[in-house]
MARDOTI-419624 format. One record per residue (C-alpha): x, z negated, y negated; chain; residue number from 1. Coordinates in steps of 0.25 Angstrom, whole numbers. Layout:
<nodes>
{xx=X; zz=Z; yy=Y; chain=A; n=NUM}
...
</nodes>
This chain:
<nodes>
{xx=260; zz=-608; yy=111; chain=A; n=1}
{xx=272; zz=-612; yy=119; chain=A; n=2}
{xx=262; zz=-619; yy=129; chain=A; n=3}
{xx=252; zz=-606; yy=130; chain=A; n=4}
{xx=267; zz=-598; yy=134; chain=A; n=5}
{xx=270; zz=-609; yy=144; chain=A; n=6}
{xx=255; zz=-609; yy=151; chain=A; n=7}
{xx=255; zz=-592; yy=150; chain=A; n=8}
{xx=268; zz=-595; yy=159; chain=A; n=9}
{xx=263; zz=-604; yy=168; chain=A; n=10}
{xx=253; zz=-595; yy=170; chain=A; n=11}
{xx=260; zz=-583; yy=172; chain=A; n=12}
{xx=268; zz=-591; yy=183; chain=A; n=13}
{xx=258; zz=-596; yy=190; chain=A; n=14}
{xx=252; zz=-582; yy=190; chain=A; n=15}
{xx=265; zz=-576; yy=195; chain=A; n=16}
{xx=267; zz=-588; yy=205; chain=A; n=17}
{xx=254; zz=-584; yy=209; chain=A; n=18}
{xx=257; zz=-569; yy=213; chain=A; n=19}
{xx=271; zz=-573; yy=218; chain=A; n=20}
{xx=263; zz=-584; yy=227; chain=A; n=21}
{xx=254; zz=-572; yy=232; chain=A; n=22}
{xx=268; zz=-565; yy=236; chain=A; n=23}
{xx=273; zz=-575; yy=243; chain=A; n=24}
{xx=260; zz=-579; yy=252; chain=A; n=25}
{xx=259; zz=-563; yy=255; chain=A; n=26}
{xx=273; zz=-562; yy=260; chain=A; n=27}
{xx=272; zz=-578; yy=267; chain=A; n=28}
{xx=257; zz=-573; yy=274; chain=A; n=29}
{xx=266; zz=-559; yy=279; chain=A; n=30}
{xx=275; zz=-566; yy=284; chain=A; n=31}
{xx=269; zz=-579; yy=289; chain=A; n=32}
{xx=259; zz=-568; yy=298; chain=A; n=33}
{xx=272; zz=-561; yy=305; chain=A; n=34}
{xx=275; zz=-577; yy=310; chain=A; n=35}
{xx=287; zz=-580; yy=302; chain=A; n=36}
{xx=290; zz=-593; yy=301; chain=A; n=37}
{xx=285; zz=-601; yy=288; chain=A; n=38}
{xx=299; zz=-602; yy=281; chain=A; n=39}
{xx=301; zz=-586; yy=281; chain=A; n=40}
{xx=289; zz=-583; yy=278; chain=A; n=41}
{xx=288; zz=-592; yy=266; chain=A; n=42}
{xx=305; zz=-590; yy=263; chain=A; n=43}
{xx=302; zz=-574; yy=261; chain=A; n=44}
{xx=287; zz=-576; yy=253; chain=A; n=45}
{xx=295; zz=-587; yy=245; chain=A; n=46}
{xx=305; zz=-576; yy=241; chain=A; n=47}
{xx=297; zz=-564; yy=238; chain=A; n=48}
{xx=288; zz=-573; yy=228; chain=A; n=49}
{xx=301; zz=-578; yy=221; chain=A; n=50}
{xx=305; zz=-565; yy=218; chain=A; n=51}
{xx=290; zz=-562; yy=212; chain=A; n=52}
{xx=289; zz=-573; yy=206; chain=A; n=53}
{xx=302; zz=-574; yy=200; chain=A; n=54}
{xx=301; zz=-560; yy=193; chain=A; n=55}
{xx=288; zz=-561; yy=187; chain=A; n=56}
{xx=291; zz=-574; yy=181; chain=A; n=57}
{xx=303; zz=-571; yy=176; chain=A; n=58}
{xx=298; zz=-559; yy=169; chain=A; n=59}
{xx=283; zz=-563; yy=165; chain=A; n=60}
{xx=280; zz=-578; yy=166; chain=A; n=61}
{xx=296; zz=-583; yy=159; chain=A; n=62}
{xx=299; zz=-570; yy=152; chain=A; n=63}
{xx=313; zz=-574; yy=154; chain=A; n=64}
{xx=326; zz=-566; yy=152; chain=A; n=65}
{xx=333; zz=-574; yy=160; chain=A; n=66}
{xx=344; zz=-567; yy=168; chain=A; n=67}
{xx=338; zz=-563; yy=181; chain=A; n=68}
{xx=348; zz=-565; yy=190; chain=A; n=69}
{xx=349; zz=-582; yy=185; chain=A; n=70}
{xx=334; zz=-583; yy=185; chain=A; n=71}
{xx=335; zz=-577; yy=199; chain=A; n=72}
{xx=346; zz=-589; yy=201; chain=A; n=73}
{xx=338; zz=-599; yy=197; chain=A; n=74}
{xx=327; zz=-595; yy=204; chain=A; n=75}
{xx=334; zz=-595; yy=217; chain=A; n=76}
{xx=341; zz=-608; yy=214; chain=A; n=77}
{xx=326; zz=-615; yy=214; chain=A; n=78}
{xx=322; zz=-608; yy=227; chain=A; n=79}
{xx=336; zz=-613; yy=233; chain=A; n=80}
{xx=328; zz=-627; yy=234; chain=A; n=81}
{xx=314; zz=-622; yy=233; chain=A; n=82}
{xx=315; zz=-612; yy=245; chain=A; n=83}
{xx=321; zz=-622; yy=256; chain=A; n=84}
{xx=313; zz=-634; yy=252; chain=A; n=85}
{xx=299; zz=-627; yy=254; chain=A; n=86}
{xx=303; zz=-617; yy=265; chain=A; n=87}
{xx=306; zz=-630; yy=274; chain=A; n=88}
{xx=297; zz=-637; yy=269; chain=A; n=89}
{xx=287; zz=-627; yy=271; chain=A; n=90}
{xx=290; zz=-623; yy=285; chain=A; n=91}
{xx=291; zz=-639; yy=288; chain=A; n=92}
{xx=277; zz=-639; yy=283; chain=A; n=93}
{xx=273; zz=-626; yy=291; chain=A; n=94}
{xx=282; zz=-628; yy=304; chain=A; n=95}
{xx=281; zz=-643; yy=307; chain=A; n=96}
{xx=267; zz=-648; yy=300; chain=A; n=97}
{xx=262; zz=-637; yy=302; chain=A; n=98}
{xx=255; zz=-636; yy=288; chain=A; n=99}
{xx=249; zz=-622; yy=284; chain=A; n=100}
{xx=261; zz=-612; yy=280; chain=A; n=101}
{xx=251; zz=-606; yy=268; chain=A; n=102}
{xx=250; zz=-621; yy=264; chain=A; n=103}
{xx=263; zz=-624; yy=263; chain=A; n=104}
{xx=268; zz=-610; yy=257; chain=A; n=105}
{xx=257; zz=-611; yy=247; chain=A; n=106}
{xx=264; zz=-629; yy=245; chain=A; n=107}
{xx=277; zz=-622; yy=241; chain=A; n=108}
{xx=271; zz=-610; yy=234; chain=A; n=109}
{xx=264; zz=-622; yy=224; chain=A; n=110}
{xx=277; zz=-630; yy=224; chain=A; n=111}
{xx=286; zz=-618; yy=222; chain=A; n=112}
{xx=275; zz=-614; yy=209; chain=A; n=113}
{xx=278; zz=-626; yy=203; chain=A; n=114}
{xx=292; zz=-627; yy=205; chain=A; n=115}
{xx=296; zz=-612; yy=202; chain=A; n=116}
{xx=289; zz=-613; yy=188; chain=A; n=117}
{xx=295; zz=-626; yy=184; chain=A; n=118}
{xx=309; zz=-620; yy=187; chain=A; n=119}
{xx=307; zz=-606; yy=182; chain=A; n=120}
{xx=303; zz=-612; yy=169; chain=A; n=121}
{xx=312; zz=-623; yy=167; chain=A; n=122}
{xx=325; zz=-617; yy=174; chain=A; n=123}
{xx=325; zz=-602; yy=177; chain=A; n=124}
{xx=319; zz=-598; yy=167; chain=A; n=125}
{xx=323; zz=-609; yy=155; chain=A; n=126}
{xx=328; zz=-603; yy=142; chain=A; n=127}
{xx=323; zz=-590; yy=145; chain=A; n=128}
{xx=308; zz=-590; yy=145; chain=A; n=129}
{xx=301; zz=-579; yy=136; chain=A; n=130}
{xx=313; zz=-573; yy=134; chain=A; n=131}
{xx=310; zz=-559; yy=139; chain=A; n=132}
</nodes>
């Protein structure tokens, strides 16, 4: 029973991952067509799929009561070292190899998949999980 709840939320974050990946290349591809450069078209689309992603996870995938504004916290204090690290390695990619920016957006989109699941499970949301 306990592994069919933890696969239904693997799923469910995946699937919202998914839909918060879509929001993300939407606002990176609007931005990315007006010739902004690589880092603020990916800082602003990294943002605006945060705060989607962050919502719906909180509230469906974790069913956490945890206090919003300290989830919020947490959340931020992972993209404190997330954000710098693939923004300028992004735009190192992009700028100076020369690699394809929807390549490397979709390398950190994967990394940052992986990484955010691990740390919503284990850290942000920890003790509070089904709790709503």
């Amino acid at each position: 029973m306990k592994d069919k709840k933890e696969l239904l939320r693997t799923i469910k974050f995946t699937l919202f991952s998914i839909s918060a990946g879509l929001i993300q290349i939407a606002v990176f591809t609007i931005l990315n067509k007006l010739n902004l450069t690589y880092w603020i078209s990916y800082l602003t689309a990294l943002i605006a799929s945060i705060i989607w992603n962050f919502t719906l996870n909180r509230e469906y995938t974790f069913k956490s009561t945890a206090n919003v504004p300290s989830a919020m916290l947490k959340v931020f204090i992972f993209y404190l070292f997330f954000t710098p690290a693939s923004t300028i390695l992004g735009s190192y990619l992009v700028d100076t190899l020369k690699w394809n920016e929807y390549l490397v957006t979709g390398l950190n989109m994967l990394s940052n998949f992986i990484l955010e699941y691990i740390y919503d499970r284990f850290i942000v949301f920890k003790g509070t999980i089904d709790t709503k």
